[in-house]
C-alpha positions in Angstrom: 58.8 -16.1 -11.0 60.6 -12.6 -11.7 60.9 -10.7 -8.7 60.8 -6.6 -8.4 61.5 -4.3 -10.4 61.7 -7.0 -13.1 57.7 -8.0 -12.2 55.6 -5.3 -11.7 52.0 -6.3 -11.2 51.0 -2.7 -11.7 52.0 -2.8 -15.3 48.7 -4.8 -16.6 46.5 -2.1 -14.4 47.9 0.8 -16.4 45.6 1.4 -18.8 42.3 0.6 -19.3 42.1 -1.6 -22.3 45.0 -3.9 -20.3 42.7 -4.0 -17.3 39.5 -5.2 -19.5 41.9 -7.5 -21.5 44.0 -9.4 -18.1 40.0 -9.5 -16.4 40.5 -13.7 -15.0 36.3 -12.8 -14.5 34.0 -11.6 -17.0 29.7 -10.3 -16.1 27.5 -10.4 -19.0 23.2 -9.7 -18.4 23.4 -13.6 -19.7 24.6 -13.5 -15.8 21.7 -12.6 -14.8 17.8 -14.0 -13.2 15.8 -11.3 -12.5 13.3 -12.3 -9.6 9.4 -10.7 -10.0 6.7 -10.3 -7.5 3.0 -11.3 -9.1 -0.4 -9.9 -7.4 -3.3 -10.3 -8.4 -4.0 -6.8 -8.5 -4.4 -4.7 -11.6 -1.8 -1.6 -10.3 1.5 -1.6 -9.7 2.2 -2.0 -5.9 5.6 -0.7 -4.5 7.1 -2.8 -1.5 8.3 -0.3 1.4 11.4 -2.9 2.4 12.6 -3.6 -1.1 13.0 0.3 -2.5 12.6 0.2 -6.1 11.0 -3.0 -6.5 7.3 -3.5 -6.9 4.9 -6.4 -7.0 3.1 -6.9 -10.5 0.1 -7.6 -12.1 0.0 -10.2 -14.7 -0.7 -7.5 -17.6 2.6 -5.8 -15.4 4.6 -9.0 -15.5 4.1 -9.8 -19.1 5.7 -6.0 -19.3 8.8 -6.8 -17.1 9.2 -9.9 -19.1 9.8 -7.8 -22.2 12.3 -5.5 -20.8 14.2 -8.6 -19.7 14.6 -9.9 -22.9 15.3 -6.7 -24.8 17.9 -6.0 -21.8 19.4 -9.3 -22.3 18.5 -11.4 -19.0 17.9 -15.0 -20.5 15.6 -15.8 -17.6 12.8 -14.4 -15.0 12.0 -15.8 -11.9 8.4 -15.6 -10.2 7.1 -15.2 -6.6 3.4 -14.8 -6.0 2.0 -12.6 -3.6 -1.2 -15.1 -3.3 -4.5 -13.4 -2.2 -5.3 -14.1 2.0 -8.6 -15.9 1.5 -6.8 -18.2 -0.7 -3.9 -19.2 1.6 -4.7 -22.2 3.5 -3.5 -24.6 6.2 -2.8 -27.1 3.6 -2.0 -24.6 0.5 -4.1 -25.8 -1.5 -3.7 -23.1 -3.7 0.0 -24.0 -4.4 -1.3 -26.9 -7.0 -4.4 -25.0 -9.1 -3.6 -25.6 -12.7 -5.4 -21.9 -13.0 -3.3 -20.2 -9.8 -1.6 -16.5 -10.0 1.5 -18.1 -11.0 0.1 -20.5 -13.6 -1.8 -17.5 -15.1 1.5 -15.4 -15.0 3.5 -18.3 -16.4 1.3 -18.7 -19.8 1.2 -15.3 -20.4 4.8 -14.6 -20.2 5.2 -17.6 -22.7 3.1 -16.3 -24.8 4.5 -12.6 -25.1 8.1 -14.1 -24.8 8.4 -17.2 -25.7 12.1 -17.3 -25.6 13.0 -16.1 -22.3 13.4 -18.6 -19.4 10.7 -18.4 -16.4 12.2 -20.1 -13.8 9.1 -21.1 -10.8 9.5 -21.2 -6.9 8.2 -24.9 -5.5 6.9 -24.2 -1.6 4.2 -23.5 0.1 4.9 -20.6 2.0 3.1 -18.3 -0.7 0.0 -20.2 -0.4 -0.5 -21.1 3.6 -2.3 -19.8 6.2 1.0 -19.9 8.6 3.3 -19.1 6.4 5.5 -22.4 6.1 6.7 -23.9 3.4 5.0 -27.1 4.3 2.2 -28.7 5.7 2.3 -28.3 9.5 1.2 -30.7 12.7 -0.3 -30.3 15.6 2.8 -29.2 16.9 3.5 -27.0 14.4 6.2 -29.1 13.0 7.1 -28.7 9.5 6.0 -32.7 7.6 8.6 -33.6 5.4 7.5 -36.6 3.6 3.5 -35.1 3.2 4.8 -31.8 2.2 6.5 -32.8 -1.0 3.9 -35.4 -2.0 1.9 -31.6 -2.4 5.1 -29.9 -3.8 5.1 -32.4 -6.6 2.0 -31.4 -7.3 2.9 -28.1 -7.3 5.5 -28.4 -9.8 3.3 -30.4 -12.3 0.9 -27.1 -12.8 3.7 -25.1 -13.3 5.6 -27.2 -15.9 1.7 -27.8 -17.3 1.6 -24.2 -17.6 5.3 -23.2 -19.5 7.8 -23.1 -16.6 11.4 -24.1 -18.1 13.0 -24.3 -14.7 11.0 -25.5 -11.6 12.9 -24.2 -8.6 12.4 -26.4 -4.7 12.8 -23.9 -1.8 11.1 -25.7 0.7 14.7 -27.4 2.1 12.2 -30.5 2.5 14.3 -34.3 2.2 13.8 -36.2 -1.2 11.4 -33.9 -3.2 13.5 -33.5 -6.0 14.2 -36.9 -6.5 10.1 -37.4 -6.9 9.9 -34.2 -8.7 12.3 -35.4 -11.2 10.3 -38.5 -11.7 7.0 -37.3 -11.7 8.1 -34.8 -14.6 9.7 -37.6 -16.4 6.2 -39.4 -16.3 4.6 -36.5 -17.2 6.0 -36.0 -20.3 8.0 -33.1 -19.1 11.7 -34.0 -19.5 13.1 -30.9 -20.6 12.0 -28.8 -17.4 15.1 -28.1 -15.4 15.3 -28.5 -11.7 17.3 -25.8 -10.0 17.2 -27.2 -6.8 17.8 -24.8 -3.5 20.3 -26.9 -2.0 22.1 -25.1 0.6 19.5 -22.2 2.0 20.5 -21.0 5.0 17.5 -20.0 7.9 18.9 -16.8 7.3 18.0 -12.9 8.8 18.4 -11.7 5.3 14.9 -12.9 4.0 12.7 -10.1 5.9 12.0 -7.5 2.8 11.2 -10.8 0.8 8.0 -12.1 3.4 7.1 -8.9 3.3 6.7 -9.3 -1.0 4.9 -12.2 -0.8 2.7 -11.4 1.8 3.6 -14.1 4.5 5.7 -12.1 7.4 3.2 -12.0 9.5 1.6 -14.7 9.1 4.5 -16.8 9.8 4.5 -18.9 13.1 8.1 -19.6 15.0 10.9 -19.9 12.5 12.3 -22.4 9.8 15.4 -23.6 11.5 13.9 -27.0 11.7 14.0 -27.5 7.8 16.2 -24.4 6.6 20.9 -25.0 7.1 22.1 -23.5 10.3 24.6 -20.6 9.3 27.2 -22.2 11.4 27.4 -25.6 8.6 29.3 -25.9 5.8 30.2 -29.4 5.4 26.3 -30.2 5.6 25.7 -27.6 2.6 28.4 -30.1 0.6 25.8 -32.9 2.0 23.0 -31.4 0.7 23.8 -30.7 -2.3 25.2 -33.9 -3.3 21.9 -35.0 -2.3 19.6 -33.1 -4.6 22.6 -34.1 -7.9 21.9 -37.3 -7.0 18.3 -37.5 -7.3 18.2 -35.3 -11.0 18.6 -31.5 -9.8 20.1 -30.2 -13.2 21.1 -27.1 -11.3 22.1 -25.9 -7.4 21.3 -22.7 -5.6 23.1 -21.1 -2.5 21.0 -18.9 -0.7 21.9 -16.2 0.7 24.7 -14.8 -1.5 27.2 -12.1 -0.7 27.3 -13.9 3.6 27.8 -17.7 2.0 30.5 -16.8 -0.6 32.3 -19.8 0.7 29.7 -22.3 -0.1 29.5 -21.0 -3.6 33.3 -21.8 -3.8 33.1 -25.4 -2.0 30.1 -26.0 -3.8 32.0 -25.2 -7.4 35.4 -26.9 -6.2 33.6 -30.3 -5.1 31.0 -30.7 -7.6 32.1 -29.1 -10.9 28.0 -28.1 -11.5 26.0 -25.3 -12.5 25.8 -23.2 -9.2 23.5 -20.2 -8.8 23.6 -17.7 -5.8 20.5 -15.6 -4.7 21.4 -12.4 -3.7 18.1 -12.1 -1.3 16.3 -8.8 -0.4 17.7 -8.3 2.9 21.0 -8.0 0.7 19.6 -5.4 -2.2 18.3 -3.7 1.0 21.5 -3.4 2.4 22.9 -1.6 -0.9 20.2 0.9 -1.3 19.4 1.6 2.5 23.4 2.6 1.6 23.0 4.2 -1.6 20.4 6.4 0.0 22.4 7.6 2.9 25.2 8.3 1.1 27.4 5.6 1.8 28.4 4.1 -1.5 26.7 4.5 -5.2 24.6 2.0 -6.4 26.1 1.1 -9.9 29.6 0.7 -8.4 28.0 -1.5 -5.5 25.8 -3.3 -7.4 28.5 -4.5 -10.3 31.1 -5.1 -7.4 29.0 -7.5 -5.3 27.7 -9.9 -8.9 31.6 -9.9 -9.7 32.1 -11.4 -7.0 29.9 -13.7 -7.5 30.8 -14.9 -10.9 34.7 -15.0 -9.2 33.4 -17.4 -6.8 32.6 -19.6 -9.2 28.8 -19.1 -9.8 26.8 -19.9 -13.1 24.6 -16.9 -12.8 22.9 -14.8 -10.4 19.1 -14.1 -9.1 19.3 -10.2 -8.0 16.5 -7.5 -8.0 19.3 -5.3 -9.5 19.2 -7.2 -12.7 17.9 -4.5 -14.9 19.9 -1.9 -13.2 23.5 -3.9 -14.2 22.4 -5.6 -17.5 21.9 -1.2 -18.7 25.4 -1.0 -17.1 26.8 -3.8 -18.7 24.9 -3.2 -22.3 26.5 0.4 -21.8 
């Protein structure tokens, strides 16, 4: 290699146009999964923790759904915020063919019928403690019970349109039976996007608070969610769920885990997808709003990195706000 003044790094910054044209990373709204809150409410209801960001009502969703596509965002994803007197011990609710999510499903497929609705498989929207799984006595989290239920789960939401069917639940071997129990159903072209590596993370507060289940939740997940101190388990896991037929992985949180999205990529050489969760959009506006940063810069900074990390794409409650920057 040349050494100075011969090289100079500095050259290739010059100019715009030489910036855009040595970029080693390039973000595109096809980037982008823009997650949505469903209620079964007919207005628009704002969520305090997650400024800017608003649960939906069907007719609402449907709407959202078409600004996706016309900004360019290939796929939505969907979180229910499921009425209390339908959450149960046993969440019940979770596999009704004719659910909030079901209902939003179809009619997103039928408004847009080319933009990807990816679905969240767990129980935590639907129960009475706010798990993602059926509970004991003890108030331990079943493994092998729960995903007999999540399977369910995901049949009525392929049943209803879902392209991507999306485990959160951290529970052992439930993708490998949701993989066969959508190949059985005549269903073989619904993706699994597996959350491989989620971390029992602090990050996820403004989120429980979208769906309803903060306080209803009893003690924590760290029995079924990753410690934040393991990384060679993440590697574990995720070879896991590729073995058993997840077409896709997910690390969860983003922007605190970049260095499982880069193991991840480096060892597997698979579609990975980072969540950048709420308590992280929180984070950006709390410091938009107190004047410590601006959001556009913040917001395209953070999904760069990303995508430089070696991510397929990106679930972020700023997805509209970069796909305008990006279209721009």
């Amino acid at each position: 290699m040349s050494q100075y003044p011969a090289l100079r790094l500095r050259r290739t910054r010059a100019s715009a146009w030489s910036r855009r044209m040595h970029a080693e990373t390039v973000l595109t709204p096809a980037d982008l999964i823009w997650p949505l809150f469903v209620t079964s409410g007919d207005n628009e209801e704002p969520i305090a923790t997650l400024p800017g960001v608003s649960r939906w009502s069907v007719k609402g969703i449907v709407d959202r759904a078409k600004e996706a596509a016309a900004l360019g965002i290939p796929c939505v994803a969907l979180f229910p915020n499921t009425p209390h007197e339908l959450r149960s011990d046993d969440g019940r609710e979770a596999f009704n063919p004719d659910n909030l999510m079901c209902r939003a499903i179809r009619a997103i497929k039928d408004a847009v019928p080319d933009l990807g609705v990816l679905t969240d498989v767990a129980l935590d929207p639907y129960t009475s403690h706010g798990h993602d799984g059926l509970v004991d006595a003890a108030g331990y989290v079943l493994n092998d019970e729960t995903a007999k239920v999540l399977v369910d789960q995901a049949l009525v939401q392929a049943e209803a349109g879902a392209d991507i069917v999306a485990p959160s639940d951290m529970m052992d071997g439930r993708v490998g039976m949701i993989r066969e129990a959508l190949e059985g159903a005549g269903h073989v072209n619904v993706q699994i996007m597996a959350y491989a590596a989620k971390y029992a993370s602090a990050f996820y507060g403004p989120f429980r608070d979208a769906v309803g289940s903060r306080g209803l939740l009893k003690g924590d997940k760290k029995t079924y969610q990753m410690d934040p101190a393991n990384a060679e388990e993440a590697l574990r896991e995720v070879g896991l769920d590729l073995a058993e037929g997840a077409d896709s992985v997910m690390v969860k949180p983003g922007l605190p885990y970049l260095d499982i999205i880069l193991r991840v990529k480096s060892e597997f050489q698979v579609p990975v997808f980072a969540y950048q969760v709420s308590g992280e959009y929180a984070m950006i506006e709390a410091a938009v709003a107190a004047g410590a940063g601006e959001r556009d810069a913040l917001v395209l900074e953070t999904l760069m990195a990303f995508k430089r990390a070696g991510t397929s794409g990106v679930l972020t409650y700023h997805a509209p706000v970069a796909a305008r920057l990006l279209n721009g």
